[in-house]
C-alpha positions, 0 to 999 in steps of 0.5 A, spaced: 890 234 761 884 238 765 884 234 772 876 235 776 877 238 783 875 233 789 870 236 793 872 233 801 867 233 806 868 237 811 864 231 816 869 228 821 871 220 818 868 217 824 862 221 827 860 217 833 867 218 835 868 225 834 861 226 838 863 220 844 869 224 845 866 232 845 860 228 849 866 225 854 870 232 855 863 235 856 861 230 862 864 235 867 862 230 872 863 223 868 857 220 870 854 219 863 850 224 862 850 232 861 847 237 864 844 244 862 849 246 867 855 242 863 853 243 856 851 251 857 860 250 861 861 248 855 859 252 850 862 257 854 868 255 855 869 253 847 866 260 844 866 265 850 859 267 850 855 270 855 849 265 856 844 270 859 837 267 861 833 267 854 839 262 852 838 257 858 830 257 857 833 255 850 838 248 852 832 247 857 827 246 853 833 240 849 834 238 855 826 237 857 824 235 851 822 227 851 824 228 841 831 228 845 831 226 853 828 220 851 828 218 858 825 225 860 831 224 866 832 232 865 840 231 862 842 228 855 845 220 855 850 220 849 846 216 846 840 222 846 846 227 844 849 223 839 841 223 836 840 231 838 847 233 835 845 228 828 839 231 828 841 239 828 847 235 822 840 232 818 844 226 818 
C-alpha cells in the first residue's frame, strides 16, 4: 500500500521562543534592547559578512523606521523585533 510523504515544516514549534532566545544572545549589553551596533555584531558574527557602509544605511533605516521601532527610540524592544522578524517571515 502506497503511503503519502508528510511534508515537515521547516518553521521552529514555538517561534516566540526561538526569537527571545536569538533576541537575548543579540542583546550584547542585556538591557533589553538591540542596537544598530548589536544586530549588525551579530550578523556578522553568525555569517562573517563584511558590513560596509551601504548595509548599515540598510539596518539604520529598520531601526529609524517607527512600522518597527514603534517607540522611535532608535533600537528594537523584543517585541518590535519579534514583529520585524514576523514580518520579514509573512506570518
Amino acid at each position: 500500500m502506497h503511503q503519502a510523504r508528510v511534508k515537515r515544516s521547516t518553521m521552529p514549534a514555538d517561534i516566540e521562543s526561538s526569537l527571545h532566545t536569538v533576541f537575548i544572545n543579540t542583546d550584547e549589553n542585556h538591557d533589553g534592547h538591540i542596537t544598530v551596533d548589536e544586530i549588525i555584531d551579530s550578523v556578522v558574527g553568525s555569517t562573517g559578512l563584511k558590513i560596509n557602509n551601504k548595509m548599515r544605511q540598510g539596518f539604520n533605516v529598520v531601526f529609524g523606521n517607527p512600522q518597527y521601532d514603534l517607540n522611535e527610540n532608535g533600537s528594537l524592544e523584543e517585541n518590535e523585533y519579534a514583529e520585524l522578524i514576523k514580518s520579514g517571515m509573512r506570518m
